[in-house]
N, C-alpha and C positions, 0 to 999 in steps of 0.2 A: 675649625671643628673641635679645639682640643677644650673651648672652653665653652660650647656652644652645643651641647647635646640637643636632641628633638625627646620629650618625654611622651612617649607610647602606654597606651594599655590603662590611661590614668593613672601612669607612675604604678600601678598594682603589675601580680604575673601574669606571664602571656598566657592567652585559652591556648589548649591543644594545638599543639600544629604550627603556631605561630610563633615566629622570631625575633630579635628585640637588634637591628642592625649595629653595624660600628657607630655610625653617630646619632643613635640614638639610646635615649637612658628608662632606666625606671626611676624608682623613688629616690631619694641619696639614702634612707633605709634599706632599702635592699641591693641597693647598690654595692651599699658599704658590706654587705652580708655577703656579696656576689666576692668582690673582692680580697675577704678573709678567706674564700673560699680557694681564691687563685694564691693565696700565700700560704695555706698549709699544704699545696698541690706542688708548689715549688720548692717547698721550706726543706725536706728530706735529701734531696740531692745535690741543693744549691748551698748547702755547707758539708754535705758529705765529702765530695771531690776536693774543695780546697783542703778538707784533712787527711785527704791520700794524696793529696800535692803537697802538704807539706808547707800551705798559706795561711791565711787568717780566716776563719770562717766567720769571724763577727764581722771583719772589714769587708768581707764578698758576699756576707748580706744585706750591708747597707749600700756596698757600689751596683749592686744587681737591680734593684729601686733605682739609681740615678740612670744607671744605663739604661733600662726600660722607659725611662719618662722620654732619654734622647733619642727611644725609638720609637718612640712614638708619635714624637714630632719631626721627624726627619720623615716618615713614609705618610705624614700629614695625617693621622691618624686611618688610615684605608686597612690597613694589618693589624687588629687586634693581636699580639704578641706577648708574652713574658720575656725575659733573658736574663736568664738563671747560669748558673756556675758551667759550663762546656765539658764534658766526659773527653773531648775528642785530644784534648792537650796530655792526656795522664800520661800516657807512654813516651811521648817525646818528654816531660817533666821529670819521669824516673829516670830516663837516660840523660839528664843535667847531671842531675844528684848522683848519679853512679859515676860519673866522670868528673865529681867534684863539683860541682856548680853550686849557689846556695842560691837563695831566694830571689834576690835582687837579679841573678843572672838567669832566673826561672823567668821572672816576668818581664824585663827585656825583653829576651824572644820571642814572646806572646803578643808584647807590646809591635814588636814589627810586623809578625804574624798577622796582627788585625789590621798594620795599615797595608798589608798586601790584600787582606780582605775587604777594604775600602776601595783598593784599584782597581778585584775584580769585579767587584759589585757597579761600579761605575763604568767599567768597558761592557759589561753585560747590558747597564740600564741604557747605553747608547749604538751600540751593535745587537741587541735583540736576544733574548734567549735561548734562541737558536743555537747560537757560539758557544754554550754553554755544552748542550748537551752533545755536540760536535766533538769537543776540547774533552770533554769528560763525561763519555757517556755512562748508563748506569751500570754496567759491568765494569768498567773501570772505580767508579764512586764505590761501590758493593765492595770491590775488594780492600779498599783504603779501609773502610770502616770495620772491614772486619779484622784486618793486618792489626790496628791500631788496638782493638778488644785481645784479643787472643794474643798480642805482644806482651799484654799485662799479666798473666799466669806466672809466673818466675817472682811478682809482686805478691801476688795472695802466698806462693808457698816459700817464699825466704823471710817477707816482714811480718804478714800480719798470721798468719794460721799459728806458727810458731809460739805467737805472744801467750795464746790458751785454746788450742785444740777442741777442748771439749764443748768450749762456751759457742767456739767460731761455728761448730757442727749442731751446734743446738739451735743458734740464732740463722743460719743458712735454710735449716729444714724449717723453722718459722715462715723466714720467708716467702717460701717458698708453698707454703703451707695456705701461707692469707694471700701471696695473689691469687692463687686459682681460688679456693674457697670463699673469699670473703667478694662481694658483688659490690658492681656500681665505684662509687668512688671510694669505697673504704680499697679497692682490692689496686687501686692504680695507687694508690700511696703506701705499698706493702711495705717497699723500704724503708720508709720513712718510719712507722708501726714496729717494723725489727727492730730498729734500732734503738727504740724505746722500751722493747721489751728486753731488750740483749743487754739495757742500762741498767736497769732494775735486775733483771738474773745474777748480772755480774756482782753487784751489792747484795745478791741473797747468797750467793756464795762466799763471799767474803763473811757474812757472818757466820756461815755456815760450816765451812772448810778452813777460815781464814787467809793465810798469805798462799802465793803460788811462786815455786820460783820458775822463771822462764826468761826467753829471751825479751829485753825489756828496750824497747824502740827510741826510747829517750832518751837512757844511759846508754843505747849502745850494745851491752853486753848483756850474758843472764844475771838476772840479782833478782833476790827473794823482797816481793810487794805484792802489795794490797790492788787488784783489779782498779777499783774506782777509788781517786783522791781529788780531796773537795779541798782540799788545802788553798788553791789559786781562786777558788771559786767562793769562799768565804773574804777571801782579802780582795775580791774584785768589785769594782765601785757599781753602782745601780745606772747611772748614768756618763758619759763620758766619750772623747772621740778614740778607737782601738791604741792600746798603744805604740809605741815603736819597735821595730825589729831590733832586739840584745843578744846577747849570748848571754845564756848561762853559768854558772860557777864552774859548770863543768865542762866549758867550751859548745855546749851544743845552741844551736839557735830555735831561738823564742821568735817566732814570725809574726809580722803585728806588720803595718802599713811604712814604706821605703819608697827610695824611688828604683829606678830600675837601672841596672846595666847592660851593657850589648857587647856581645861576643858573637860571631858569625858561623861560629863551629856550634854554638846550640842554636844559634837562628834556626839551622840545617836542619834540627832535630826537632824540631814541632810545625816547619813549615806543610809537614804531611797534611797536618792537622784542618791547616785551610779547606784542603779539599774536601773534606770529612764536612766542613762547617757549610760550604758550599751545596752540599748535597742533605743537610739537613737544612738549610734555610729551604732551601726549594722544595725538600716535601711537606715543608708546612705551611711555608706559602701556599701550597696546591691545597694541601688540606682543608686551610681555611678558607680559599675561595671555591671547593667543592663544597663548603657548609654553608655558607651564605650566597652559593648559586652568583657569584661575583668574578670577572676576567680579572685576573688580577695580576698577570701580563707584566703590563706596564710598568707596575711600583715593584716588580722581583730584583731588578738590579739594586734600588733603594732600600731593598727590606735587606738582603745582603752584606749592602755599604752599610745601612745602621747598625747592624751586628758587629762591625769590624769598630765603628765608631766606639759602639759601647766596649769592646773588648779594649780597646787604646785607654778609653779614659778611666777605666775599671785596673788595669795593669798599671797606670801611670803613677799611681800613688800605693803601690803593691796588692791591689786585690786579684783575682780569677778570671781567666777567660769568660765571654757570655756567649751562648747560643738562645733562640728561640725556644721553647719546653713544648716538649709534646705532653705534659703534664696537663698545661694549663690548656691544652689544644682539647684537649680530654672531658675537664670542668663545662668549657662552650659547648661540646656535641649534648654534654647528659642535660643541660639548662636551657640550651639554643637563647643564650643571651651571648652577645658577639660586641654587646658594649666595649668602647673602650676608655669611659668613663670608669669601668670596675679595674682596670688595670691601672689608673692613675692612681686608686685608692690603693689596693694591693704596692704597689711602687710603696708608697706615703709611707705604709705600715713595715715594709723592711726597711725602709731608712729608718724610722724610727728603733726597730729591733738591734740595726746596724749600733744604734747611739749605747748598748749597756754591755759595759763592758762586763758584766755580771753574766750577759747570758754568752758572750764568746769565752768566759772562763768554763761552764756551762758546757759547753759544743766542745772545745779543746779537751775535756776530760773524758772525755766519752774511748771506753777500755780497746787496746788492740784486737785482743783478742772477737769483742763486738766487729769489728772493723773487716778480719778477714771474714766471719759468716757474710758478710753485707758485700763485701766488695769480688770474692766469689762468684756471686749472683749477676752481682752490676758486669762485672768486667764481660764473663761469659754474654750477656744481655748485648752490652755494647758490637762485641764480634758477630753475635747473630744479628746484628741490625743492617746489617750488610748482607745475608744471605734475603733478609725480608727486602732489601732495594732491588736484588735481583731477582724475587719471587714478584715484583710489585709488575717488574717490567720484562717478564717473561724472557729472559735470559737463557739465550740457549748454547748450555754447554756442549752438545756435540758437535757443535763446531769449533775447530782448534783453535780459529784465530779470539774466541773467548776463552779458550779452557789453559791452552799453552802460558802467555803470559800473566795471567791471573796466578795460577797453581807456581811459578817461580818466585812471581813477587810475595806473596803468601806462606813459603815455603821461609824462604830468605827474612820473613820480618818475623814471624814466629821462632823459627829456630835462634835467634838475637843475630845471625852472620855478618861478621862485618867484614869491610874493608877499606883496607890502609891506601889513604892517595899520596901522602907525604906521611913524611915524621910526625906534623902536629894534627894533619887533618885528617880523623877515621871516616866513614859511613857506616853506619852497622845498624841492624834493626829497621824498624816505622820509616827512619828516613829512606834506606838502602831499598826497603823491600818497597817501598814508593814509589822509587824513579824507576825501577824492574819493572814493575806493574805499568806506569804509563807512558816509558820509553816503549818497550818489546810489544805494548800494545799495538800502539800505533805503526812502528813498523813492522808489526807481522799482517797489520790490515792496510799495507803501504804493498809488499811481497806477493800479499794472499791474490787467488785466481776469483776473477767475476762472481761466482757461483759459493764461493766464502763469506765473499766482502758483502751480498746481500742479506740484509738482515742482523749483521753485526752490532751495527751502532742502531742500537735505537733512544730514543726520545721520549722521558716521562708525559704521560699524556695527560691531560685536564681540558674542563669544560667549564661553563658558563653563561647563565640568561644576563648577566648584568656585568656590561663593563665598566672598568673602573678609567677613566683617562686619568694619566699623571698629568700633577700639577706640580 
């Protein structure tokens, strides 16, 4: 299929009404148009994260394209998909770096992370999806995602608000401003739009005001500088592969493409993240096969294991965890074109983006102060996506056996609480308030009486005119 499109419509766009499926294409002109489209829909968050990670964002936009092509031939092309940079890692990533960790032990753990995402995706594609929402139903999912969002609050107000206050409150209310107001697609890539205004601001203030002293994320400490410095970005070459991870003169590190290493004690701390990733493959899975009227069943264990795949081989040479984009799930509803001919193309053009080392000096320079307005937004975004899995699937809190271990695990990862099992090994935070949440779940609906235990777990639902059989 991957090479083998059906051209519909005369290769022109569809009349009214009409859909343009996965394996089938339009023109390679509007193809190609279709698929710029899917790159400036990813482009905003899929190097924003790696720069609150603290990774390369030229290297995780060129590994984001190779991961997308392997998943696209691993689910044999049936999942129109993207897989762009993962939000779901952040919090387990801050707590490396707060316990010391640097980059290469960032991506390690991510690295195992996705081959745990590989094994679930493979137990699911052979035991049924059933087992899924059994293991992890959505009031369980709801609360990881939210634990993992609202863990991150202590980030926006110790690193990035700090950096310039004024700029962070000005590019916050933007964005906030263009999603609701701005329609259609301009309004689902707000972030993306802030953050380009928040660049240009911070450069009119610098002319304007000139230096700010604050606290400054690179050095470490406050020192009086210029918001935006192009200095890396004038000596960065046009084309090139990222470079390598250095330190600085001043011991800090320059994140550029490594391999990875493996510590067990950060394994702990992003394996939350699985679950998160789990319960976002699966709503867009469902998504996409409510849009194209398609059972898509079958390939859920696969669309899953490719996610983990591209997360491995994206980490393995130090880029960004990948998830599936409800970005690009967004671009197919407003165009009802579900090609995935336009995602090869889109792929093509971040690897190519991936190759200039000009525009990751570019994305690297982009001001902190820009960073908390934006990641403010984002983070709170992410917590609420959790309260939306359990508004999706009518989650009912008055009954304990949802509300009691929910509200502890939640409590425990927000507040950072940890706890010490030995000398070297803590739990504290995302991971702690994780196993709180799907230990005490299941055994309080293990305890609970008949008349609890119904209706407890329930099971995201979807439909279908058209099955898809795996092949």
């Amino acid at each position: 299929m991957a090479a083998g499109w059906k051209v519909v419509y005369g290769g022109k766009t569809p009349p009214p009404g009409e859909v343009v499926r996965p394996d089938e294409r339009l023109s390679w002109t509007r193809t190609a148009g279709l698929g710029a489209q899917h790159v400036v829909a990813m482009f905003g968050a899929t190097f924003v994260f790696p720069l609150v990670m603290g990774l390369n964002a030229q290297l995780a936009i060129m590994m984001s394209g190779i991961a997308t092509i392997c998943f696209l031939l691993i689910v044999s092309g049936k999942v129109p998909s993207y897989l762009g940079t993962s939000a779901s890692f952040v919090g387990g990533v801050a707590a490396i770096r707060a316990q010391g960790g640097d980059s290469s032990d960032v991506t390690g753990a991510i690295f195992v992370a996705g081959a745990v995402l590989v094994l679930a995706g493979v137990l699911i594609h052979f035991l049924g999806s059933a087992v899924l929402h059994k293991v992890l139903p959505p009031v369980v999912t709801g609360a990881v995602v939210m634990l993992i969002g609202f863990n991150l609050a202590p980030v926006v107000a110790d690193i990035y608000w700090p950096q310039d206050q004024w700029i962070a409150l000005i590019v916050m209310t933007a964005v906030i401003l263009m999603a609701v107001g701005l329609r259609g697609f301009f309004g689902r890539i707000a972030i993306f739009l802030g953050l380009i205004f928040g660049y240009v601001l911070s450069w009119v203030f610098d002319q304007v005001f000139g230096q700010i002293t604050s606290f400054d994320a690179a050095a470490g400490e406050v020192t009086t500088h210029f918001r935006v410095n192009f200095d890396n970005l004038k000596a960065a070459d046009w084309f090139g592969f990222p470079a390598e991870t250095v330190l600085s003169a001043d011991g800090a590190e320059v994140a550029g493409w490594h391999l990875p290493s493996f510590d067990v004690v950060f394994v702990l701390l992003v394996l939350p993240a699985v679950i998160a990733l789990i319960a976002e493959n699966t709503g867009h899975v469902k998504a996409v096969a409510g849009m194209t009227e398609t059972d898509l069943d079958p390939v859920m264990g696969r669309a899953i294991a490719a996610d983990g795949v591209g997360t491995m081989i994206a980490t393995s040479v130090g880029g960004s965890p990948t998830t599936t984009y409800a970005e690009n799930i967004g671009v197919m509803a407003a165009t009802r074109v579900y090609s995935t001919a336009a995602y090869y193309v889109a792929a093509a053009v971040a690897i190519v983006f991936g190759l200039s080392p000009k525009f990751g000096a570019l994305v690297s320079a982009v001001p902190g102060g820009v960073l908390g307005g934006i990641t403010v937004v984002l983070y709170g975004m992410i917590g609420l996506l959790g309260a939306k899995i359990w508004n999706e699937n009518r989650v009912d809190f008055a009954n304990p056996v949802n509300l009691v271990p929910v509200a502890a695990g939640i409590i425990i990862a927000i507040g950072d609480t940890s706890m010490e099992i030995t000398d070297d090994f803590v739990l504290s935070g995302i991971a702690l308030g994780t196993i709180v949440t799907v230990v005490a779940y299941h055994l309080a609906h293990a305890v609970a009486p008949p008349h609890l235990k119904e209706g407890a777990m329930l099971s995201i639902g979807g439909k279908g005119t058209h099955r898809v059989e795996d092949a």
